[in-house]
C-alpha positions in Angstrom: 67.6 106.3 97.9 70.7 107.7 99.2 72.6 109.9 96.8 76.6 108.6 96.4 78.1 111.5 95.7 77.1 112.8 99.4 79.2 110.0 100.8 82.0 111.1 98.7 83.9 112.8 101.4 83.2 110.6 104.3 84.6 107.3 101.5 87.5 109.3 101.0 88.6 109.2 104.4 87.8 106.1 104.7 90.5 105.3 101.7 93.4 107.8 103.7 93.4 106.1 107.3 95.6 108.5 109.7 96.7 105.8 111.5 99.6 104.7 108.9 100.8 108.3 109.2 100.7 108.0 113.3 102.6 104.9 112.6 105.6 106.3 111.1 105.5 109.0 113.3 105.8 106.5 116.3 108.4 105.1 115.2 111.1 107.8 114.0 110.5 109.7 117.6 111.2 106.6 119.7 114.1 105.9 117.3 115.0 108.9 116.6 117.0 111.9 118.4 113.5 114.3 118.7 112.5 115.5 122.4 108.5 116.1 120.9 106.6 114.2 118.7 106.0 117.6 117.6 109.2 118.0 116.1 108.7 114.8 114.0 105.0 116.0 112.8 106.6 119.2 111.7 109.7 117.3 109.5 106.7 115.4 107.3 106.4 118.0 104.7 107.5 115.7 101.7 104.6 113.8 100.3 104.2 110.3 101.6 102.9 107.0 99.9 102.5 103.8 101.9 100.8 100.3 100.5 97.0 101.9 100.7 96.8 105.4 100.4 99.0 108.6 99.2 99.2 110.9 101.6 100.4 115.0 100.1 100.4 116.9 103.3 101.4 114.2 105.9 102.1 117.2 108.6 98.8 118.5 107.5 97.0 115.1 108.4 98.6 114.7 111.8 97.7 118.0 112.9 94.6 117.4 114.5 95.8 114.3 116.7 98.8 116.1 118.0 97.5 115.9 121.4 96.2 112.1 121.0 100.5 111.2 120.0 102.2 113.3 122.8 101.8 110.3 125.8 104.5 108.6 123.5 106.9 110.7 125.0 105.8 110.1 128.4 106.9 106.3 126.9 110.0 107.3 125.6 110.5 109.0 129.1 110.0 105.8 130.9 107.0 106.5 132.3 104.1 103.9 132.1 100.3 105.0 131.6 98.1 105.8 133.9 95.3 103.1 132.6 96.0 99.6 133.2 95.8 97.1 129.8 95.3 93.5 130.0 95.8 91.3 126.9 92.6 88.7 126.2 93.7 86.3 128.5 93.8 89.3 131.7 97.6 89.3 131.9 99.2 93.3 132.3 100.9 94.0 128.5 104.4 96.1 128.7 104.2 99.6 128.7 104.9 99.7 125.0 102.4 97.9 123.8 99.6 99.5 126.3 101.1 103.4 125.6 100.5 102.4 121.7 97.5 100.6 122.0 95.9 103.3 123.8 96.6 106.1 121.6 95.9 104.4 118.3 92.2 103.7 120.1 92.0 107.7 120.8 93.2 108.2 117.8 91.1 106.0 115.4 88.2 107.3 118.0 88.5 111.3 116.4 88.8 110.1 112.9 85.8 108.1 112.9 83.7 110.1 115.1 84.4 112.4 111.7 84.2 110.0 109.3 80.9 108.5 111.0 79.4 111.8 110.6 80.2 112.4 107.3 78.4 108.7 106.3 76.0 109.2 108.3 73.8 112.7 108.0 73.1 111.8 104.1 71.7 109.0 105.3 68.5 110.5 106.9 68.5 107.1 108.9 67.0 106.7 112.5 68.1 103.2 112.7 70.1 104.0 116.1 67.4 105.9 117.3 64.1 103.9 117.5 63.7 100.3 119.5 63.3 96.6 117.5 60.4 96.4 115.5 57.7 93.6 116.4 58.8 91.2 113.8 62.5 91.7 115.0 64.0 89.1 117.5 65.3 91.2 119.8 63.1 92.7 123.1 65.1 96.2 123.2 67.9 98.1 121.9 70.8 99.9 124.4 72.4 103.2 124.3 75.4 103.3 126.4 75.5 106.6 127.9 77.6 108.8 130.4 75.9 109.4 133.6 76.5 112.9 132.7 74.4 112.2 129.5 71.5 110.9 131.1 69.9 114.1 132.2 69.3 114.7 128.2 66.2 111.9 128.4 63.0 112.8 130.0 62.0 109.5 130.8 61.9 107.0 134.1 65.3 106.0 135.7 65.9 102.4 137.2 68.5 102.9 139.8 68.7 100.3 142.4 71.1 98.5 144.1 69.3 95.0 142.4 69.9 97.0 138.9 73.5 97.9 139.8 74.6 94.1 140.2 73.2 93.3 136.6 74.3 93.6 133.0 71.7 93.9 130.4 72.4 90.6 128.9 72.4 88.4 132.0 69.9 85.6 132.6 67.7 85.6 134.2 67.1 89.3 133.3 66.5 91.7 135.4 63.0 92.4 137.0 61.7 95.6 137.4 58.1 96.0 139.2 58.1 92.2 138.5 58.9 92.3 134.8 61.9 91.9 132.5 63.1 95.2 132.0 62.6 95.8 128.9 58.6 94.5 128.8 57.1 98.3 129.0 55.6 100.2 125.8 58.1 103.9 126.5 62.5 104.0 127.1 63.9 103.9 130.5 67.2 104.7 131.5 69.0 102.1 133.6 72.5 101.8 135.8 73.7 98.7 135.5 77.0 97.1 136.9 78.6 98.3 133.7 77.0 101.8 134.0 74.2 103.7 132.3 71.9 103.0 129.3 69.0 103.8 127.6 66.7 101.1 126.7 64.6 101.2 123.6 61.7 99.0 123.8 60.3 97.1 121.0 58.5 99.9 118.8 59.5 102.7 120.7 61.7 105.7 120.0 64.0 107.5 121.4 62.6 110.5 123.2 64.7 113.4 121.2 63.5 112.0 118.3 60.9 114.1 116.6 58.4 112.8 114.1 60.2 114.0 111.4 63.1 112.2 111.8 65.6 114.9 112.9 66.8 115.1 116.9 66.3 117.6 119.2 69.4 117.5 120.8 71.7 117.1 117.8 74.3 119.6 118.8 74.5 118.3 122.3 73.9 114.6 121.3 75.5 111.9 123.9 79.3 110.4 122.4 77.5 107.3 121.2 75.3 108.5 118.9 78.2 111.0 117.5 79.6 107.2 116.6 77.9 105.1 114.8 78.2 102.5 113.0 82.0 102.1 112.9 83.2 101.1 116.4 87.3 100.9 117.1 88.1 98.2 119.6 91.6 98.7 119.5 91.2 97.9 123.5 87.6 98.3 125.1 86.6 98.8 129.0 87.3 95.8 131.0 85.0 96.7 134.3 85.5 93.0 135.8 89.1 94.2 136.9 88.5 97.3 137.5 87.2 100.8 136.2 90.6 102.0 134.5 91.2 99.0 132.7 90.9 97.9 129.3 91.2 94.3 127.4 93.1 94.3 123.9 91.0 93.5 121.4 92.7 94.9 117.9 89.6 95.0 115.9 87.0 97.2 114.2 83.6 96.4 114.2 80.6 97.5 111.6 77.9 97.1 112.2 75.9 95.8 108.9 72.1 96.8 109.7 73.3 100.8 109.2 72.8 101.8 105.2 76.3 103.5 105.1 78.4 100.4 106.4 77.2 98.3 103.7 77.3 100.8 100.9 80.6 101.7 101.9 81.8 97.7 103.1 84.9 97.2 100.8 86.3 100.9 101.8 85.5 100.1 105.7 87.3 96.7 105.0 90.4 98.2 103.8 90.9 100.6 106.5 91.1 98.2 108.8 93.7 96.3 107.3 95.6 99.9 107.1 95.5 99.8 110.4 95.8 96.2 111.1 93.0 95.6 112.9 90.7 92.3 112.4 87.5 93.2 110.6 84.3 92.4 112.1 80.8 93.0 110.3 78.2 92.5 112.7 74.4 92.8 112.4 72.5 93.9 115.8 69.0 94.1 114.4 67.7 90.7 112.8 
């Protein structure tokens, strides 16, 4: 049984979305006659109420993503950014809409890695740690990982050219010593064409996982697993054209199998129309 009133803080969040604030903030410095973003962060001291939420200290709020706003003045400089963004059908999007998209995904990224943790600790829920169980339909479970996260998992590494050319959801699957990947009893950690993961077979568990149900590398956890189980996809990786670009999506995903996403579904729901995202509740483990 979870207790409610330790979500509390996490649900409040939820209810005052930053991104509404970053919003405004966009649009009075490319309007407006301000050389920071700074400057228009530091004029927000009157309290602010939009259509969802009611915001006292907006400066206050805006603080921490200060850094995550300032390559708007790069765009009100006329500079383009760095990363290439496509829109769903692969076509380049102007440099107003790629600037914006790319900070409201960094953006929405730091508030729910927050809000995610907040959900997630009362939860005492290794869901995202352990590998399908028999019944379940799926063979394995994948961690994305950094390849500088890798060397936190003491188990066998599959890195092959063969491996390098696949994804983990191709067919045929990939065949390692002769068998699909994921038909072993312990993880392994693969590169694919899409970069490193670590594979959960059915009934396994994640190595760091001890038998009490805490981690042993909590503090120094990869990114993923400081992220679950709500995803922003204002844009996601697009490594078919290349390893700096990224495909507009403008959605938020849930994912429905996590405890905290569906005790908390109608608060998750109306953050994303907030930020006018499309909502996606998903369910990975069935």
């Amino acid at each position: 049984m979870i207790d409610q009133q330790a979500l509390a803080a996490g649900r409040t969040l939820l209810r005052q979305p930053v991104l509404p604030l970053a919003g405004i903030v966009q649009f009075l410095y490319l309007t407006g006659d301000f050389a920071t973003v700074a400057e228009v962060v530091a004029q927000l001291s009157e309290e602010i109420e939009t259509n969802f939420a009611r915001y006292p200290d907006p400066a206050g709020d805006l603080l921490p993503y200060l850094d995550l706003l300032r390559p708007l003045e790069g765009l009100k400089a006329g500079e383009g950014p760095a990363t290439l963004v496509i829109d769903p059908d692969g076509r380049p999007v102007d440099a107003m809409t790629a600037t914006t998209a790319l900070v409201t995904q960094n953006i929405l990224t730091r508030e729910l890695e927050r809000i995610n943790g907040l959900l997630c600790a009362p939860c005492n829920c290794t869901l995202c740690c352990v590998g399908p169980e028999a019944a379940m339909a799926q063979s394995f479970f994948e961690i994305p990982l950094e390849a500088a996260e890798t060397g936190l998992f003491p188990v066998d590494r599959v890195e092959t050219e063969t491996a390098a050319g696949f994804r983990s959801d191709d067919e045929p699957v990939l065949l390692v010593d002769g068998r699909d990947f994921f038909d072993r009893p312990d993880p392994v950690l693969i590169r694919w064409r899409t970069g490193w993961s670590l594979i959960l077979p059915r009934q396994s568990r994640c190595p760091n996982l001890e038998s009490s149900g805490r981690c042993r590398i909590y503090p120094d956890r990869p990114l993923v697993c400081r992220r679950p189980q709500i995803f922003p996809y204002v844009v996601e990786p697009a490594p078919d054209r290349g390893p700096s670009t990224f495909r507009l999506r403008q959605s938020l995903l849930a994912v429905m199998d996590c405890p905290y996403v569906r005790l908390a579904q109608d608060e998750i729901a109306a953050y994303a129309a907030a930020c006018e995202l499309e909502m996606i509740f998903r369910t990975n483990k069935a």
